[in-house]
C-alpha positions in Angstrom: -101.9 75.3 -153.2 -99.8 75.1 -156.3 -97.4 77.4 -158.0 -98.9 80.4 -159.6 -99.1 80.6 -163.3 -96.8 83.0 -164.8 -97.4 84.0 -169.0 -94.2 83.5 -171.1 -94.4 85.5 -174.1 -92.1 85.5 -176.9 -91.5 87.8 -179.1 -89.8 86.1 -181.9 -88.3 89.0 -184.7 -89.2 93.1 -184.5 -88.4 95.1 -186.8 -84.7 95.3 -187.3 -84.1 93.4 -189.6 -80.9 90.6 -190.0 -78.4 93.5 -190.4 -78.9 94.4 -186.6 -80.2 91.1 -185.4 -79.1 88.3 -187.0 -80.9 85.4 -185.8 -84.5 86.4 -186.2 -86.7 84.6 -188.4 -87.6 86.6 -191.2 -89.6 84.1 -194.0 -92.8 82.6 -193.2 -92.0 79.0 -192.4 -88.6 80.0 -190.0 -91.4 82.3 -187.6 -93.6 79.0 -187.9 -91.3 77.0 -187.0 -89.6 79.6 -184.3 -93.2 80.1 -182.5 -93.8 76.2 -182.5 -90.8 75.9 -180.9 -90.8 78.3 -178.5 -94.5 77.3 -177.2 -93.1 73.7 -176.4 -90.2 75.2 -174.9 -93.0 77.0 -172.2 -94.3 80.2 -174.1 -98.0 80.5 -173.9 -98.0 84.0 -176.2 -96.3 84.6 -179.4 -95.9 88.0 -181.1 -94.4 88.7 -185.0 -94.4 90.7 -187.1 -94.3 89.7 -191.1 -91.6 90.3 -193.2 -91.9 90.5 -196.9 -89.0 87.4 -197.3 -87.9 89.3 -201.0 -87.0 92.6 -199.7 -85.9 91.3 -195.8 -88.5 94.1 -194.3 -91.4 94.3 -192.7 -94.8 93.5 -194.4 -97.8 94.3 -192.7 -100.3 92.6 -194.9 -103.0 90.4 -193.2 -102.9 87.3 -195.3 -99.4 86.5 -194.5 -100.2 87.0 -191.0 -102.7 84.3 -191.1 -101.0 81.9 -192.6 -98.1 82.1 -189.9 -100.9 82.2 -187.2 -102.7 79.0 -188.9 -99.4 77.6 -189.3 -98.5 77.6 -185.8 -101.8 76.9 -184.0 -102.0 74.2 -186.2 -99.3 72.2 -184.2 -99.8 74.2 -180.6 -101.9 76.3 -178.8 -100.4 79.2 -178.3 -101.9 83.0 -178.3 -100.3 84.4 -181.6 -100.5 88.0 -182.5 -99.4 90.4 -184.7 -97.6 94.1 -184.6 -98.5 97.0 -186.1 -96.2 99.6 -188.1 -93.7 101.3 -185.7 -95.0 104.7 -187.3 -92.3 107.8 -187.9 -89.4 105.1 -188.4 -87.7 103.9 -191.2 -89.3 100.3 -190.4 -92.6 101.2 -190.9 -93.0 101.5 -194.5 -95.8 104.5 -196.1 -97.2 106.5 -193.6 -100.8 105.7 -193.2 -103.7 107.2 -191.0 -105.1 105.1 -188.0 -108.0 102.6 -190.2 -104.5 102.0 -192.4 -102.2 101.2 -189.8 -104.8 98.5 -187.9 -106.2 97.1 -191.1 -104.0 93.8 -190.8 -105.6 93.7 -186.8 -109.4 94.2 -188.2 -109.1 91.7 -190.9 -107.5 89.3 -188.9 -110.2 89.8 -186.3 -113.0 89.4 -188.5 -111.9 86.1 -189.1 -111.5 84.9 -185.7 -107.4 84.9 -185.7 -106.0 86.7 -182.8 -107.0 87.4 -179.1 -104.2 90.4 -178.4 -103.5 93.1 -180.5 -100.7 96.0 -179.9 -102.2 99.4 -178.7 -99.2 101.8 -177.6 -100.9 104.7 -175.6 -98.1 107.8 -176.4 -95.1 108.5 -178.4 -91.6 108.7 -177.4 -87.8 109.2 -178.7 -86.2 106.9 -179.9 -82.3 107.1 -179.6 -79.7 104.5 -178.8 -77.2 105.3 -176.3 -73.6 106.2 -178.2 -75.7 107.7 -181.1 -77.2 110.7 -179.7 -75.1 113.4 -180.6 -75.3 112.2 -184.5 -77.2 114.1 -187.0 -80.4 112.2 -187.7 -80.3 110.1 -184.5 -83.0 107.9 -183.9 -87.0 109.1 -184.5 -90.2 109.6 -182.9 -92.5 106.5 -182.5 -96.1 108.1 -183.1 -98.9 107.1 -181.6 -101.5 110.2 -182.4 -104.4 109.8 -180.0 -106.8 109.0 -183.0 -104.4 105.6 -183.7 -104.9 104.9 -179.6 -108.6 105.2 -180.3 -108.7 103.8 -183.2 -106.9 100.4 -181.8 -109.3 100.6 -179.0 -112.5 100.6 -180.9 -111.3 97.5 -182.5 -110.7 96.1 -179.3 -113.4 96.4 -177.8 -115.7 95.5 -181.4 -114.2 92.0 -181.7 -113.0 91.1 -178.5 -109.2 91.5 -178.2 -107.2 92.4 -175.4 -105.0 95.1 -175.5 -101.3 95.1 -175.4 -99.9 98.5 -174.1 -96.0 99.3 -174.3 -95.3 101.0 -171.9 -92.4 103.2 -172.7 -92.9 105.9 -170.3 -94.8 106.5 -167.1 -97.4 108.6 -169.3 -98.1 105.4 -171.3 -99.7 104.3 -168.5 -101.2 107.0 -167.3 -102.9 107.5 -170.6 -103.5 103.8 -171.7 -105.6 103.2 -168.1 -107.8 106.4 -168.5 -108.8 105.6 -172.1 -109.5 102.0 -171.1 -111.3 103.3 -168.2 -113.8 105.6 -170.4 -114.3 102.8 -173.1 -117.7 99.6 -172.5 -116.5 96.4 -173.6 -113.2 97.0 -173.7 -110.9 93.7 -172.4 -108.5 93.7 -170.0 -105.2 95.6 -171.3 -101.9 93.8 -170.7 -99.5 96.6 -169.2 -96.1 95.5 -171.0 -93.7 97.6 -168.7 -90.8 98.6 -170.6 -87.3 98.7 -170.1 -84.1 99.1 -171.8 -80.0 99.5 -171.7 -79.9 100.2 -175.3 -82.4 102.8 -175.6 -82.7 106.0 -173.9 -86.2 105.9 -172.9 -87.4 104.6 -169.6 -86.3 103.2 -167.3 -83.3 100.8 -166.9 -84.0 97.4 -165.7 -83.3 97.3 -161.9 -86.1 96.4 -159.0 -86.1 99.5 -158.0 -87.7 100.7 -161.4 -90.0 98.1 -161.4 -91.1 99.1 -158.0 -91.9 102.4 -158.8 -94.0 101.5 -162.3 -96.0 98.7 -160.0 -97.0 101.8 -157.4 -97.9 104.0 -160.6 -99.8 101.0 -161.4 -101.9 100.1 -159.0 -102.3 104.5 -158.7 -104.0 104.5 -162.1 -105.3 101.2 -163.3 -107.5 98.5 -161.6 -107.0 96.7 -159.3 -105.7 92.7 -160.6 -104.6 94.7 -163.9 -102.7 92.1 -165.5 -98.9 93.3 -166.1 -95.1 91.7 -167.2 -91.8 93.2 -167.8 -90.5 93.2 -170.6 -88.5 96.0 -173.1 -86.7 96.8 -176.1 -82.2 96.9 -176.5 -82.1 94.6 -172.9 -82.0 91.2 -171.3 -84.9 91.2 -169.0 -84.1 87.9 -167.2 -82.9 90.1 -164.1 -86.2 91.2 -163.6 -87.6 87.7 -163.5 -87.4 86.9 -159.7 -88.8 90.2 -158.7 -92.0 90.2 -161.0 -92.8 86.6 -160.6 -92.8 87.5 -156.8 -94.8 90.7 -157.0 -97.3 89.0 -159.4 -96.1 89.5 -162.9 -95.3 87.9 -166.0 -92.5 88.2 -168.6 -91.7 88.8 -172.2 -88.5 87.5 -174.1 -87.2 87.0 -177.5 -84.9 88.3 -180.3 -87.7 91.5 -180.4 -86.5 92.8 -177.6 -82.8 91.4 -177.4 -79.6 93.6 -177.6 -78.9 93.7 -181.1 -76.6 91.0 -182.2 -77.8 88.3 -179.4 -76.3 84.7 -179.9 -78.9 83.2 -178.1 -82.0 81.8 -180.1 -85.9 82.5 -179.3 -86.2 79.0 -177.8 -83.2 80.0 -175.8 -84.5 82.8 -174.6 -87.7 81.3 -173.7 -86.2 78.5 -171.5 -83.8 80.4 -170.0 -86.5 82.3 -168.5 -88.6 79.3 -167.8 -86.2 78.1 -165.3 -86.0 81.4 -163.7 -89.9 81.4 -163.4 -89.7 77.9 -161.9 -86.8 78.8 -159.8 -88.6 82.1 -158.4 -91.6 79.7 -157.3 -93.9 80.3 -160.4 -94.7 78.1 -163.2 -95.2 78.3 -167.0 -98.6 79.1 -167.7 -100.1 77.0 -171.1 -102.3 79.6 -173.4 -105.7 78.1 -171.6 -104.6 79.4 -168.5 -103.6 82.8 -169.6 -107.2 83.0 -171.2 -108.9 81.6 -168.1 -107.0 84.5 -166.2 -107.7 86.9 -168.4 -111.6 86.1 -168.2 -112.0 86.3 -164.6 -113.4 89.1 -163.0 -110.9 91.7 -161.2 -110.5 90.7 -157.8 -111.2 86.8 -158.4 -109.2 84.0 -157.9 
């Protein structure tokens, strides 16, 4: 029997910006060249968001999305998909209702360019640790049940899989009912959070992990296809543990401390050796599709 097949996903800038992270790539041919990396380095997903490369923020517009999409599956097969605006922060640019905030993930969709898209089921505080007695510190990241539904019903119209952050134990909670009351929805993702940085969640230790896998397998399906990952933390800790209890793993500059010296493709074959050392192997983006289509319970 061979080595299981554990997803590497990368998740090569956020929203931050250079001031608090300075190594992300920020214009379109540095993330092109960042996810094409990163896939030969042994990541089989790639999440970005766009920047506008004039002003150094964010730019949620679908057209420059595709071209980094195109530009990277052009030279490697990779899953590539995008963000949406991290709504009630200074990152996500004019407030919009639910159809504005997915209308980068519909068009995309229509024209056949992603496979994942981000659906957060709840909102939480955001605060960094050290900051949260200051006047003005942090804000609330929104997800209004309508914006859950609405990135559902896209889903489940063109086909895409949804990624859930999940930021607190309601997240998942919430994100498995709504799945479970919606036909033709794919497979969610459960992205189990963690951080040092932030003060949401829960820190990265096994015992944590533990506890969100029995909440797991409590609320959502059985097979229901899960990695660690967070925001403000190194994750790589947490490696050994989920490849053994039948995980997967995000890295990148995303979800780095701020002000991490180590590149995306460093981050990505760091934790490829810990995969291979935990007795699990880097799955290529036709095995995370071929898992992902099987029915729960199969092999």
């Amino acid at each position: 029997m061979g080595m299981r097949k554990v997803w590497i996903e990368v998740a090569l800038n956020g929203p931050w910006g250079r001031a608090r992270q300075p190594g992300i790539p920020i214009a379109e041919a540095e993330i092109i060249a960042d996810g094409i990396a990163c896939a030969e380095a042994g990541a089989a997903i790639i999440h970005l968001h766009a920047y506008d490369a004039a002003t150094g923020r964010q730019r949620d517009d679908w057209e420059i999305y595709a071209r980094i999409i195109e530009g990277i599956r052009a030279r490697v097969d990779a899953l590539v998909y995008p963000t949406i605006p991290l709504a009630g922060s200074a990152y996500a640019g004019a407030e919009g209702d639910a159809a504005a905030r997915f209308a980068h993930v519909e068009a995309l969709a229509a024209r056949g360019l992603i496979e994942w898209t981000v659906v957060d089921p709840g909102s939480v505080n955001f605060v960094r640790f050290g900051a949260e007695a200051a006047e003005g510190a942090g804000f609330v990241y929104l997800n209004p049940p309508d914006h859950v539904a609405e990135g559902l019903r896209l889903a489940a119209r063109h086909r895409l899989h949804p990624s859930y952050a999940i930021y607190e134990p309601g997240f998942l909670r919430l994100g498995a009912a709504m799945a479970a009351g919606w036909d033709g929805l794919p497979a969610p993702i459960y992205r189990l959070m963690f951080s040092d940085e932030f003060a949401w969640g829960l820190p990265p230790a096994p015992a944590f992990l533990d506890a969100y896998l029995a909440l797991l397998a409590r609320e959502a399906p059985a097979d229901a296809p899960w990695m660690v990952a967070g925001l403000g933390v190194d994750i790589t800790p947490l490696i050994a543990p989920a490849v053994a209890a039948g995980g997967h793993v995000r890295v990148g500059l995303e979800d780095a401390p701020w002000g991490s010296e180590r590149s995306n493709r460093a981050w990505v074959e760091a934790a490829a050796r810990q995969v291979t050392v935990a007795g699990g192997a880097p799955a290529d983006a036709a095995s995370v599709r071929a898992a992902l289509a099987r029915p729960a319970g199969g092999e």
